[in-house]
N, C-alpha and C positions, 0 to 999 in steps of 0.2 A: 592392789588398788592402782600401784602407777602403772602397771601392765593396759589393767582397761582404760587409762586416761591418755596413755600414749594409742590406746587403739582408736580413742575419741577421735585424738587430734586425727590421724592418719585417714583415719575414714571421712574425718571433718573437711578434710583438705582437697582429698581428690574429690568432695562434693562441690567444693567451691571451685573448684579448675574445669568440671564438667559444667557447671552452671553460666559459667565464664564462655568456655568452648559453645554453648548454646547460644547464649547470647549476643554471639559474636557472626554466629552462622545464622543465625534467624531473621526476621523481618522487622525484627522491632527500633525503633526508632530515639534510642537511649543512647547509641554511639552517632547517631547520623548527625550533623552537620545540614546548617539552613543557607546552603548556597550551591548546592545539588543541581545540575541540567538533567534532565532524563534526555535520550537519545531512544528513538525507535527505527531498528532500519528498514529497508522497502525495497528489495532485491530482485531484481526477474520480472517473469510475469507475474497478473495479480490477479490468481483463482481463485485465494480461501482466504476472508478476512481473520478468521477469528482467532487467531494468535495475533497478528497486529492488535484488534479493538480489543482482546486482553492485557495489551501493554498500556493503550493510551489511556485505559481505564486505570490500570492501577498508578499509573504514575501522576495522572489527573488527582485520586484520591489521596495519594502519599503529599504531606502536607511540607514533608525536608523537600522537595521536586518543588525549585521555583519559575523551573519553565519546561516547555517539552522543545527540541529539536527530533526531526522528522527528516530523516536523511532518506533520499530516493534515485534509486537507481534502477530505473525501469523503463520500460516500452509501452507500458502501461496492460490492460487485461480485458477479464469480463466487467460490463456493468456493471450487474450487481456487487460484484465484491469494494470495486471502486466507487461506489455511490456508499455503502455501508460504512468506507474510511472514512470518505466526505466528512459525513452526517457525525462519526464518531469527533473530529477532528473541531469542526463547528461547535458542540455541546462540551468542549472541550477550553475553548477559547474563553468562553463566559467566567472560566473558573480561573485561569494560569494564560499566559503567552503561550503560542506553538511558532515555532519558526518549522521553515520549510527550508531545507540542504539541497540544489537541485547535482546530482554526482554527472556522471557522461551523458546519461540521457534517463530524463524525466519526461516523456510526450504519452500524450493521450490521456489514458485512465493515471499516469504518472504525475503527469500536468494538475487533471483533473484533481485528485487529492491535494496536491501542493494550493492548487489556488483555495482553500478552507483556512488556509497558516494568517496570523497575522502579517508574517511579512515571509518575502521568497529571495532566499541569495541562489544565485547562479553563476557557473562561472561564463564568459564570452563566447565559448566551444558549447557549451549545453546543447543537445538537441533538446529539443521542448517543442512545444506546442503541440501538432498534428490532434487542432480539434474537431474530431468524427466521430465516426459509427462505422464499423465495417462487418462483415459477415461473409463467408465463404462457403458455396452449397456446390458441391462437385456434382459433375452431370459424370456417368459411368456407363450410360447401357450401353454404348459400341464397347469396351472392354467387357460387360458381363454377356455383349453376344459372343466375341472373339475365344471367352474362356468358357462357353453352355453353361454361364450361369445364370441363374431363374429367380425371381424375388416375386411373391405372392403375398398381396397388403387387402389384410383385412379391416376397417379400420368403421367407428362411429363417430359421423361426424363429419360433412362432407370438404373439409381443411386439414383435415387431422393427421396424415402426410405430407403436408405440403415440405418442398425439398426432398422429397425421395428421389434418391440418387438413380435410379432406375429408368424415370422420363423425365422429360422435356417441364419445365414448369409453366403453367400456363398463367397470359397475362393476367389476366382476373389474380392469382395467387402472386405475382409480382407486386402489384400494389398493392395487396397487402399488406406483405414482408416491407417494402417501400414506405408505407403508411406509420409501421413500427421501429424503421430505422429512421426517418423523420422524427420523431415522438420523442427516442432517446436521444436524438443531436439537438433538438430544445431544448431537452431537461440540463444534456453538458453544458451547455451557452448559459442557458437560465441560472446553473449552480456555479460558473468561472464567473459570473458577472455576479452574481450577490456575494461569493468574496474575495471579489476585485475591488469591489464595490463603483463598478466599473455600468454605463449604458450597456446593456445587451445588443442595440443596434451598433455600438463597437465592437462588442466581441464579434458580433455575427458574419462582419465585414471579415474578419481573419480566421470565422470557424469554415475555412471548406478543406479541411484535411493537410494543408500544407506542413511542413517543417520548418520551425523558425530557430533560430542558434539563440542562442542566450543574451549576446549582444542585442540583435533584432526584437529581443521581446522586452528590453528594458525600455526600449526606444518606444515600445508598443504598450506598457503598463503592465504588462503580465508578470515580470520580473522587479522586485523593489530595488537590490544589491546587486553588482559583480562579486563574484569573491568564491573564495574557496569556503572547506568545511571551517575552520577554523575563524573564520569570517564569520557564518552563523551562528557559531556557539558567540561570538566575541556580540551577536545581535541577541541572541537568547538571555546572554547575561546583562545587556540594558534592559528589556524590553522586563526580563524578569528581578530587576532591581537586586541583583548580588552584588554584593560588595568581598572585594578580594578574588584570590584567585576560584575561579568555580570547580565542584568536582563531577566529573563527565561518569555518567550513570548508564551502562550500556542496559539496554531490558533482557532480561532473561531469555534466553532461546531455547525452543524445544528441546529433547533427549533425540540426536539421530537415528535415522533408522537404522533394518541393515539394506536397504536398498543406498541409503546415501554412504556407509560403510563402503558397499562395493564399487559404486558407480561414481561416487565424489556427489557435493552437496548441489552442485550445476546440474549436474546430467540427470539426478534423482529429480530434480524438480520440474524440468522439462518434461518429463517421460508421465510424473503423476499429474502435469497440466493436461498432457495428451488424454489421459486414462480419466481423470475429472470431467474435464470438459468437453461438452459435444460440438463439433465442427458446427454447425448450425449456430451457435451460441453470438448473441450481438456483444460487439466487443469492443473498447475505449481502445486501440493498440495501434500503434503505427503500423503500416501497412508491410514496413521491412522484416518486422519482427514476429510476422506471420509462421 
């Protein structure tokens, strides 16, 4: 009899130590603390939203997260992925604060996100701004005559190549492309100025692609704060009304590949931007960071 009671306890115990160990590694929100910043970072270029809009989603939902900070360090990307932050970042706002961390350079689709945050710290050095549209369609045929190469386009649809690297583009098919990169540099003005909450004929006067430093865009509204990271969260934590010291939440990051194994997590990312995205692709990005 004391045999099986000592076996009770024994078994009893390590059930409660694993239960503990569970509970500890899990999601659940029994040990969390209500003075939580979440932190999502924005590194590189910007080709593929959807591990970003998977953080700002859960940390939106997580009720211990009583602000989000939005740290960004990029040149900015494609469109669409930078419109999808946007929009994630705005349905965001209605629920919790998001501040915007602007690091060495936030321009273009970097910018572009940032301007959604209730408020934007930057520091003096920031590059920022550079609000455009750019796109790059290489012309090749004296290289594919030099090298007897041949490209035969069949295609339906009498636009349906347009930017074939082969010939020459003809004006008719410039305006187009022209008509389309027009279209998306409204859409960045129209969504920097609704949350700026700023005229569009403001914005519009500084959207012709220029670089502005972060001093220059406070002077211009684009920027609320100078300041470093620590400046943000110190705005994250008014704006999301913690009291005491806050605890900085980093989100969850994928499992590496083994391409970022071999090549370090820089060089992977560049290389799967190259292999993502098609050169033709209209782009939020500073023109340096081509």
């Amino acid at each position: 009899m004391k045999r099986r009671t000592l076996w009770f306890i024994v078994i009893s115990f390590f059930v409660f130590c694993g239960f503990i160990v569970w509970l500890l590694g899990s999601d659940s929100d029994f040990f969390k603390g209500s003075n939580r910043i979440g932190v999502v970072e924005i590194k590189g270029t910007i080709s593929n939203a959807s591990e970003i809009l998977k953080s700002i989603k859960e940390f939106r939902k997580d009720q211990s997260i009583r602000a989000i900070l939005v740290r960004i360090d990029s040149p900015g990307g494609g469109v669409g992925p930078s419109q999808e932050i946007y929009r994630e970042l705005k349905r965001t706002i209605k629920h919790k604060p998001v501040v915007a961390s602007l690091g060495g350079i936030a321009a273009s689709g970097g910018y572009y996100i940032a301007s959604a945050a209730n408020r934007i710290v930057a520091s003096p050095g920031t590059i920022t701004g550079s609000i455009g549209v750019i796109m790059y369609l290489p012309i090749l045929r004296d290289l594919f005559g030099k090298i007897g190469y041949e490209m035969v386009t069949i295609k339906a649809g009498r636009y349906k190549d347009i930017g074939n690297p082969g010939r020459e583009m003809t004006p008719e098919e410039k305006g187009i492309m022209q008509a389309s990169m027009d279209e998306a540099h409204r859409q960045f003005i129209r969504d920097v100025a609704a949350g700026r909450k700023m005229p569009e004929e403001k914005i519009r006067e500084i959207a012709d692609g220029r670089i502005i430093l972060g001093q220059t865009a406070k002077e211009l509204g684009l920027v609320d704060e100078l300041g470093n990271f620590e400046d943000a969260v110190d705005a994250a934590v008014a704006l999301g009304h913690v009291k005491g010291e806050a605890d900085i939440v980093y989100a969850k990051k994928k499992r590496m590949s083994l391409l970022d194994l071999l090549l370090g997590s820089d060089a992977s990312e560049k290389l799967s931007t190259l292999l993502e995205e098609p050169g033709a692709s209209l782009r939020y990005q500073a023109p340096f960071a081509q």
